[in-house]
C-alpha positions as CSV (number, residue, x, y, z in Angstrom):
1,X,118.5,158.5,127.1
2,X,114.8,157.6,127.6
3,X,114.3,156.9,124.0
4,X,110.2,159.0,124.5
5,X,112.5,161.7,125.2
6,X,115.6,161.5,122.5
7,X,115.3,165.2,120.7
8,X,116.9,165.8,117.3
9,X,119.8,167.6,118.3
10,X,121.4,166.4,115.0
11,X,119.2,168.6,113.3
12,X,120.6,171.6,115.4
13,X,122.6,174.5,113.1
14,X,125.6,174.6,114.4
15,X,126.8,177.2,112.5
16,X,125.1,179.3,114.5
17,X,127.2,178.2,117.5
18,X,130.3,179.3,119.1
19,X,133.5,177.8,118.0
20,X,134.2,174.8,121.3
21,X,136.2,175.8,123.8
22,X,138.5,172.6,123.2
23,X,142.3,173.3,122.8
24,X,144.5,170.9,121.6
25,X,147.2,169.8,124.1
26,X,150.4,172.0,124.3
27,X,153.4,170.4,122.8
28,X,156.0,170.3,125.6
29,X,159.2,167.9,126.0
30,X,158.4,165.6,128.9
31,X,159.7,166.8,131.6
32,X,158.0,170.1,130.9
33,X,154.8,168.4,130.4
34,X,155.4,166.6,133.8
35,X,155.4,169.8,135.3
36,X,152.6,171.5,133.5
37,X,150.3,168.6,133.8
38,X,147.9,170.7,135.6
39,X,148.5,173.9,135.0
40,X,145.5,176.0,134.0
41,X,145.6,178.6,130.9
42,X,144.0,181.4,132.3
43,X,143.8,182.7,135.9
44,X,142.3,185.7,137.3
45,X,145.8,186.2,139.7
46,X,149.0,184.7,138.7
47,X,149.1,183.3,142.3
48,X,146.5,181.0,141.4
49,X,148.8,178.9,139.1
50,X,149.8,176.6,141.1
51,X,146.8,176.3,143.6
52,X,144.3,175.8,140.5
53,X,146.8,173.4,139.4
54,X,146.6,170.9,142.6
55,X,143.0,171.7,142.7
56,X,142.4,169.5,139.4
57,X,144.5,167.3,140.6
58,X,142.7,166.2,143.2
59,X,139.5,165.9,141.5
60,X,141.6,163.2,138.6
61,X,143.0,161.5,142.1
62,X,139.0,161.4,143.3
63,X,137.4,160.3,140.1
64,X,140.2,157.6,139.7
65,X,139.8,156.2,143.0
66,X,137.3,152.9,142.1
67,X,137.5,153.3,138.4
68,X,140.0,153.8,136.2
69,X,140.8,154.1,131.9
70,X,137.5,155.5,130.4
71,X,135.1,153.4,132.1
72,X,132.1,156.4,132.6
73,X,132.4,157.2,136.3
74,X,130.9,160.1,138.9
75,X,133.0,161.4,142.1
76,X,132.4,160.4,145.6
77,X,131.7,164.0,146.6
78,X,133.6,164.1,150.4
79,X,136.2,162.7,151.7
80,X,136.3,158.6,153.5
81,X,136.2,159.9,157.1
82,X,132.8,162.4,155.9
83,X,131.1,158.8,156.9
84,X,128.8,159.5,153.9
85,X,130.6,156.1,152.0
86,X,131.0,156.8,148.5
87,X,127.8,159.2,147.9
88,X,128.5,161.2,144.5
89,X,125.7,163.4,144.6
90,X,124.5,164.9,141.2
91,X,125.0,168.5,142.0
92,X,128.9,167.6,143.1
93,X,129.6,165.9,139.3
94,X,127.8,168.3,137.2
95,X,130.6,171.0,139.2
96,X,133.4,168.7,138.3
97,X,132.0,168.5,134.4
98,X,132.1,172.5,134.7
99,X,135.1,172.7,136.3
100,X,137.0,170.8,133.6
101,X,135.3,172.9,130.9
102,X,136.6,176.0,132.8
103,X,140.0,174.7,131.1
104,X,139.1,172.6,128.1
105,X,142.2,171.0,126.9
106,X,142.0,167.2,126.0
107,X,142.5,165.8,128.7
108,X,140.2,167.8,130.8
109,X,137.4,167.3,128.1
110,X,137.7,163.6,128.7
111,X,137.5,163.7,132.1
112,X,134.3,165.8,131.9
113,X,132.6,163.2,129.1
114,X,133.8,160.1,131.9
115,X,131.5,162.3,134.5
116,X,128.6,163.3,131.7
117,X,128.4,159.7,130.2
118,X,128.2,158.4,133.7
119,X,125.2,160.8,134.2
120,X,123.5,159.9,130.7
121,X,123.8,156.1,132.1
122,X,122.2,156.9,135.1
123,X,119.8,158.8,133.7
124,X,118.6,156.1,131.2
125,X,118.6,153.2,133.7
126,X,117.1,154.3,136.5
127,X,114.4,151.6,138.2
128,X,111.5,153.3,137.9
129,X,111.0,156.0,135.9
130,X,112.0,157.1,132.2
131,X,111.1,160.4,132.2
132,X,114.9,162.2,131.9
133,X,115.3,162.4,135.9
134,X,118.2,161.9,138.2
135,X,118.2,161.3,141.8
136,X,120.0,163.3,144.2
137,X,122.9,160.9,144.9
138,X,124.4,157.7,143.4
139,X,127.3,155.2,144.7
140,X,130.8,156.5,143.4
141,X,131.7,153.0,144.9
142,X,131.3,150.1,146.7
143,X,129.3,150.9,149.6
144,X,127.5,148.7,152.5
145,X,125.1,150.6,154.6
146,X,125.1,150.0,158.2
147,X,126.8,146.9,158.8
148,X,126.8,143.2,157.6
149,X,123.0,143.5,157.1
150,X,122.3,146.4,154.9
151,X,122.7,147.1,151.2
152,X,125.3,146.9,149.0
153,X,126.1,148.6,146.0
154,X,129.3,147.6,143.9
155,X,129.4,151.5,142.3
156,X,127.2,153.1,140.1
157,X,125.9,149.9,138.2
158,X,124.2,147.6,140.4
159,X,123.9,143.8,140.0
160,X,120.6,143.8,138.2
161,X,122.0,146.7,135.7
162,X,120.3,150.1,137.5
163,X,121.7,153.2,138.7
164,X,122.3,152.7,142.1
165,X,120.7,155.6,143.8
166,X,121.5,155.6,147.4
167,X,117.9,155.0,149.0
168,X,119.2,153.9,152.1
169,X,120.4,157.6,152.7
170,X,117.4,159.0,151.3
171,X,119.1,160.3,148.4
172,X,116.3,159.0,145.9
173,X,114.8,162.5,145.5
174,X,114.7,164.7,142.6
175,X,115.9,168.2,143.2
176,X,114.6,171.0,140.9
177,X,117.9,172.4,141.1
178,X,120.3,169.5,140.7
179,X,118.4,168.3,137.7
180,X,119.2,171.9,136.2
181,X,122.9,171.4,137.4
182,X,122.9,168.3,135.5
183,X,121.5,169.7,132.5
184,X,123.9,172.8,132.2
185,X,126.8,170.5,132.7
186,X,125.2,168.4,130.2
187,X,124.4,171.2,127.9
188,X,128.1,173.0,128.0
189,X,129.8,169.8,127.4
190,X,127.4,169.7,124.1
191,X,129.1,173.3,123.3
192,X,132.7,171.9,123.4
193,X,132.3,168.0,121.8
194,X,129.1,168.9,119.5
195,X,128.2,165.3,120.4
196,X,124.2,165.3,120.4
197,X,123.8,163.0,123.1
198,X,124.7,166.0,126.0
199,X,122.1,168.0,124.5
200,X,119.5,165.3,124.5
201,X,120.0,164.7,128.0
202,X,120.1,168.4,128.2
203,X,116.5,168.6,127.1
204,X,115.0,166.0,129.1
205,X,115.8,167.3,132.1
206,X,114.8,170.5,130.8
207,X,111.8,169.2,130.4
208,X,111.3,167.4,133.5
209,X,111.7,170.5,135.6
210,X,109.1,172.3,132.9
211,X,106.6,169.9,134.4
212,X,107.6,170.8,138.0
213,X,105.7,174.2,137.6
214,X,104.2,175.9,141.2
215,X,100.7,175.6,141.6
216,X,100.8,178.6,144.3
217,X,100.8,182.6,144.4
218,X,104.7,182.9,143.5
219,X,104.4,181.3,140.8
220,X,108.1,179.5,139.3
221,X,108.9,175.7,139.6
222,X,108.8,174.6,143.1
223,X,111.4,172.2,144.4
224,X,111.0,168.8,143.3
225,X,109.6,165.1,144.4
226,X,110.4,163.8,147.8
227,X,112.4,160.6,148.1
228,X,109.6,158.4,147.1
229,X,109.8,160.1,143.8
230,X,106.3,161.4,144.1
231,X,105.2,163.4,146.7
232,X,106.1,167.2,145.5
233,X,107.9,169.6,147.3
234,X,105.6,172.3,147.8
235,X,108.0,175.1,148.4
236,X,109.9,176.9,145.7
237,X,113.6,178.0,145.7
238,X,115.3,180.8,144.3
239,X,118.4,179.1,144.0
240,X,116.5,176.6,141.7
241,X,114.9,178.7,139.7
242,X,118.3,180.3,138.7
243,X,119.4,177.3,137.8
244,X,116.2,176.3,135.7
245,X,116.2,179.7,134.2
246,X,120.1,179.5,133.1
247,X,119.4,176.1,131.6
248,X,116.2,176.8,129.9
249,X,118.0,180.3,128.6
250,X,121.0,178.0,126.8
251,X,118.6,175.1,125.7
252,X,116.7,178.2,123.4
253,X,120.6,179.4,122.6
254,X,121.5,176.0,121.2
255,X,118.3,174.5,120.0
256,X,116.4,177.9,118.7
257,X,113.2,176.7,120.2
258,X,111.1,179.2,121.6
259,X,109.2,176.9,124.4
260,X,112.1,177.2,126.1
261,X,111.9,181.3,126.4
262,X,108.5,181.1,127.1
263,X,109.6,178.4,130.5
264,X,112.9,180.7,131.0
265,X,110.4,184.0,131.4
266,X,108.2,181.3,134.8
267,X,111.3,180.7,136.5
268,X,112.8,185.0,136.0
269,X,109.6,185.5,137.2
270,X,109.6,183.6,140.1
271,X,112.9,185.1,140.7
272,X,112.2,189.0,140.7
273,X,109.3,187.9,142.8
274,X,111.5,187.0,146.0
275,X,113.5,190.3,145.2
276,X,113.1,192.1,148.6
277,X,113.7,195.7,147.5
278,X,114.1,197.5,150.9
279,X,116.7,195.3,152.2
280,X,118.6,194.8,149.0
281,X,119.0,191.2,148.8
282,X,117.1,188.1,147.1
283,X,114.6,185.9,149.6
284,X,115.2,181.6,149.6
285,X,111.6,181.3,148.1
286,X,108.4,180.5,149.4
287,X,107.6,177.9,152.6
288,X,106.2,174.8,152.5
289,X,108.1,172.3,153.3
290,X,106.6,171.8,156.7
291,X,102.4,170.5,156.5
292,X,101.5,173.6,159.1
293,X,103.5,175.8,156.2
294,X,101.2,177.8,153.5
295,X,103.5,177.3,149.9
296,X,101.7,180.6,149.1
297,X,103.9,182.5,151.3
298,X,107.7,183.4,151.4
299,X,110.4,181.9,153.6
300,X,111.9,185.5,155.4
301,X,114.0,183.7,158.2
302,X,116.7,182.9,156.4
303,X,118.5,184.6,153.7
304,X,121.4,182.7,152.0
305,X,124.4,183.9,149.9
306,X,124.1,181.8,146.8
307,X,121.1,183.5,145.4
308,X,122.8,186.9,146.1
309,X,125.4,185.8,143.8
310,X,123.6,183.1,141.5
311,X,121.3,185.8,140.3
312,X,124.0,188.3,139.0
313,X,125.4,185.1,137.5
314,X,122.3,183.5,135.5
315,X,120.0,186.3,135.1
316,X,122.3,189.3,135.1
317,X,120.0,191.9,135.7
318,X,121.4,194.6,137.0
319,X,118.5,196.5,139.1
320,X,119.6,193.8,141.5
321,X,123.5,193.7,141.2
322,X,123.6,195.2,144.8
323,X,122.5,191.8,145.9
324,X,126.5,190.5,145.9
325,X,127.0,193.7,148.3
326,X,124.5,192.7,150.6
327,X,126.0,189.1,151.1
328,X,129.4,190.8,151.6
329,X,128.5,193.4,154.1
330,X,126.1,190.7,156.3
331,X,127.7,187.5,156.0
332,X,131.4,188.2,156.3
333,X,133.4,186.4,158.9
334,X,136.6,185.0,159.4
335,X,137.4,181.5,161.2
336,X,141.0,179.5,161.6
337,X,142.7,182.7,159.4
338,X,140.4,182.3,156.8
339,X,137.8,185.0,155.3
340,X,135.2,185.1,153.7
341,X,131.3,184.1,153.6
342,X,129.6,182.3,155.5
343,X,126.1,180.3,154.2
344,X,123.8,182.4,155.2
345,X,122.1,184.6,157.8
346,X,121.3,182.3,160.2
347,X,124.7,180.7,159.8
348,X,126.2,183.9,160.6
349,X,124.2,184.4,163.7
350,X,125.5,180.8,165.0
351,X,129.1,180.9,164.3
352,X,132.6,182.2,162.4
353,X,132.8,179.8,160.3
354,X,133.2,180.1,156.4
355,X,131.7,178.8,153.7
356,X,134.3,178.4,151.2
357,X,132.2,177.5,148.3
358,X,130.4,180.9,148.7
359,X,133.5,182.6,148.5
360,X,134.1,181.4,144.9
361,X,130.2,182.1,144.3
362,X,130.7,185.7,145.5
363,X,134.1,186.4,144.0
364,X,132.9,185.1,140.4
365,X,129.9,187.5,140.8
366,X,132.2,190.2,141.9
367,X,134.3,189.3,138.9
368,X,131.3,189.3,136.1
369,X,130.2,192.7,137.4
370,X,133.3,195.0,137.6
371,X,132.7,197.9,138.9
372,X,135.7,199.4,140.7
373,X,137.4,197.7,143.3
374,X,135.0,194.4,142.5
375,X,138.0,193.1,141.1
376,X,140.2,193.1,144.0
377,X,137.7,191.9,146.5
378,X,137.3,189.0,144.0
379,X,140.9,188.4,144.2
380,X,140.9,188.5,148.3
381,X,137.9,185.7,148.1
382,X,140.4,183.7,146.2
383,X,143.5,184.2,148.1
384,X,141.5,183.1,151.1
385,X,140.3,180.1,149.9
386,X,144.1,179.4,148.6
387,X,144.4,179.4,152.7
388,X,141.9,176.9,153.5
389,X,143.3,174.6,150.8
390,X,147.0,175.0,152.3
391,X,146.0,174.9,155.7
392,X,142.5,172.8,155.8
393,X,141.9,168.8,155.4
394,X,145.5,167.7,156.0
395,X,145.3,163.7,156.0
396,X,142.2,162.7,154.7
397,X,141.1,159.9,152.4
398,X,139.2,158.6,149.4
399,X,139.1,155.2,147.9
400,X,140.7,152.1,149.5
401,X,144.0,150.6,149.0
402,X,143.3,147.3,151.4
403,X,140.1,145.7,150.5
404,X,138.2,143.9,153.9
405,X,138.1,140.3,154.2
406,X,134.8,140.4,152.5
407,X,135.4,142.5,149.8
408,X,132.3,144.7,150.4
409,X,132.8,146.5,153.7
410,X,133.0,150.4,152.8
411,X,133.0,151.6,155.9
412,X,136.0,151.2,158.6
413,X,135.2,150.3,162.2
414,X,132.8,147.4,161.4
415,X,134.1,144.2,161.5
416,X,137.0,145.3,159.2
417,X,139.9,146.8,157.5
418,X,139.6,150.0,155.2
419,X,142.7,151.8,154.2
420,X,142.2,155.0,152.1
421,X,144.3,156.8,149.8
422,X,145.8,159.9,151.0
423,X,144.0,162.2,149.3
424,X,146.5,165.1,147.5
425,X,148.4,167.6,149.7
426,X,147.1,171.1,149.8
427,X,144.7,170.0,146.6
428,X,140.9,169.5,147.4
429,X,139.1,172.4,149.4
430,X,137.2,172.0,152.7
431,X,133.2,172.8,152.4
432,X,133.5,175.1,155.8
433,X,136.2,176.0,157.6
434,X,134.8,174.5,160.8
435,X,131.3,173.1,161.0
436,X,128.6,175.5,159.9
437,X,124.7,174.6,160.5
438,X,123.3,176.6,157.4
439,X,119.6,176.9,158.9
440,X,118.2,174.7,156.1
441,X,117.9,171.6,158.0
442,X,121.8,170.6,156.7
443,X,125.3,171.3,157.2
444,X,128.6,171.7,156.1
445,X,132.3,170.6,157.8
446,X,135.8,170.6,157.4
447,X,135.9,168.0,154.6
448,X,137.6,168.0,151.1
449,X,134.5,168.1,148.7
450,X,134.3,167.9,145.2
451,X,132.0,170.6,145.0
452,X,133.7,173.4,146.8
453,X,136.8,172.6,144.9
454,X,135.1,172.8,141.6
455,X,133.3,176.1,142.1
456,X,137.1,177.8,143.2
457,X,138.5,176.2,139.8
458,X,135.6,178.0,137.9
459,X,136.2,181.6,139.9
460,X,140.1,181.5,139.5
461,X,139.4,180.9,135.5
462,X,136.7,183.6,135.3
463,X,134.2,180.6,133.9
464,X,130.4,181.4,134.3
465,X,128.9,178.1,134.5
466,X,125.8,179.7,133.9
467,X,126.4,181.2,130.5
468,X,127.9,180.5,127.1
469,X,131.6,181.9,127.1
């Protein structure tokens, strides 16, 4: 950790915590425990078993594919042939660290402290700046951009010993919202191991999103610094606020520091602000990110499902539980025999395609809420998804097995061999069940990703990410 920012977590009361979540590993005879490697302790549908099972299989087979033992390690976040290298972006590994907490037995606690230690490293060895911030994407692995020429990263620790954010993409941002990912996963994996550390690095990016605060008329925390590490983003997200006001809400459960309420009330704010009460749904925040945009306004063009769920999730306030309904009733659709959600309203107006991380989104809100019948819809949400992972991503890659002539290339088609390894049958989900353009300037394909498979592992468990449990 920047050491201007270490906090006395030690001097926490613990007492006044929750017993972890940790479970001591079940004490089978081999060949049982060969069979129950992976098998989760508490699903919402008994048919979930085994699909939750593979599901964390793939992510060990994805964070074991450079690095192995307990070297500290992120995830690349897609699949070899997503032609995005070995990018692990933040918001993918702070799922994963989640999604092993949804199910902490031993093992699954280690693999989460390989993913957080990797994120306190890159955290306190970044090449510019020591104020508790992440950029949006590091290298997994080796990676060469664009030929012979261009950079190369050996993984996450480059040669002169810094985080190897992946400029060359444009990945050296700092999101508002992936900072708070970061720090939940950060702060939860403080609730099971009670190791201080988490909770330091839990703070300072609490408090580097504290200093992100909106200048304009809405109010909240608006979206960031550019890739230069700078330049603001002038718009502001209700996704991101969520996020900041579910961290900031278990940073005052587990410190007992009242700042944080006081930060936690700006972002709930911000929040009830883009509620748009006629309609029944949550607004994406305010505009801005375009120099012809006013910040002071907000963005009605395109309404997206996460915030429909996230809010019922984080905030929990139930004037606006309708919100879920809303994303069910507009953005339903069904592509290749799957159903489900799709991102968001523009998405739906351009194609069938669903989003199968906001089918675990919506299902864990459905779940949370129970009113009658939420609990069967949940359980259709799931069983879909169960269909894209058995039917969706056949014969795709990560890692390599054959290493080019130079030892460097990570990339096939130029100027040498790469030679993945078959990623897990029926184990990782897709992001979208065909490609989706989500109206936000980025899209989503038929890829195994790290963080669509880690949200389905947290709605089949019932875990809220968002929350103590």
């Amino acid at each position: 950790m920047p050491t201007n920012l270490t906090a006395s977590a030690a001097t926490f009361d613990r007492r006044a915590l929750p017993a972890p979540r940790t479970a001591a590993a079940p004490r089978l005879a081999p060949e049982a425990a060969a069979l129950n490697a992976y098998a989760p302790r508490n699903v919402t549908d008994a048919v979930l078993t085994e699909p939750v099972g593979r599901a964390y299989h793939y992510l060990d087979v994805v964070q074991d594919a450079y690095v192995t033992g307990g070297e500290p390690r992120l995830l690349q976040s897609y699949n070899n042939e997503s032609e995005l290298l070995t990018t692990a972006f933040v918001y993918d590994n702070a799922l994963t660290v989640l999604a092993y907490l949804a199910n902490p037995t031993v093992a699954n606690v280690r693999r989460a402290r390989l993913v957080g230690d990797a994120l306190l490293w890159a955290q306190d060895h970044d090449e510019t700046y020591e104020d508790g911030r992440l950029r949006q994407a590091y290298a997994a692995g080796p990676m060469r951009f664009y030929g012979d020429d261009g950079a190369y990263f050996p993984g996450l620790k480059r040669a002169d010993g810094k985080a190897a954010h992946l400029w060359p993409f444009g990945f050296s941002g700092s999101s508002t919202g992936d900072q708070a990912w970061a720090g939940l996963a950060l702060a939860q994996l403080y609730v099971d191991t009670r190791i201080a550390k988490y909770l330091d690095g839990a703070i300072a990016l609490g408090r580097w999103i504290a200093e992100q605060r909106s200048p304009y008329r809405c109010g909240g925390y608006h979206g960031g610094v550019q890739a230069d590490g700078e330049t603001v983003q002038r718009w502001a997200s209700t996704e991101h606020n969520i996020d900041a006001y579910a961290l900031f809400d278990l940073l005052l459960k587990l410190t007992k520091d009242k700042t944080w309420a006081v930060r936690r009330e700006v972002a709930a704010t911000f929040v009830r602000t883009m509620w748009n009460r006629s309609a029944g749904h949550f607004w994406s925040g305010t505009l801005g990110g375009l120099d012809d945009e006013d910040p002071n306004e907000v963005n009605t063009g395109n309404v997206p499902e996460d915030v429909q769920a996230w809010e019922l999730l984080g905030l929990g306030d139930p004037r606006f539980d309708t919100a879920v309904d809303w994303a069910i009733t507009n953005l339903s659709t069904t592509d290749r025999d799957v159903s489900g959600v799709t991102y968001s309203s523009h998405a739906r107006g351009e194609t069938d395609a669903v989003w199968l991380e906001g089918n675990a989104h919506t299902a864990l809100a459905l779940r949370q809420r129970d009113k009658p019948g939420d609990a069967a819809r949940a359980r259709n949400l799931l069983r879909d998804t169960v269909r894209a992972q058995e039917s969706l991503g056949a014969g795709q890659t990560v890692g390599r097995t054959s290493d080019p002539q130079d030892g460097k290339l990570s990339q096939p088609g130029e100027g040498g061999s790469w030679t993945g390894t078959p990623l897990p049958t029926n184990g990782g989900i897709v992001a979208a069940t065909s490609p989706l353009d989500t109206g936000f300037a980025f899209g989503y394909f038929p890829r195994q990703h790290v963080g669509t498979t880690a949200w389905f592992l947290m709605a089949a468990q019932d875990f809220n990410p968002y929350r103590l449990m």
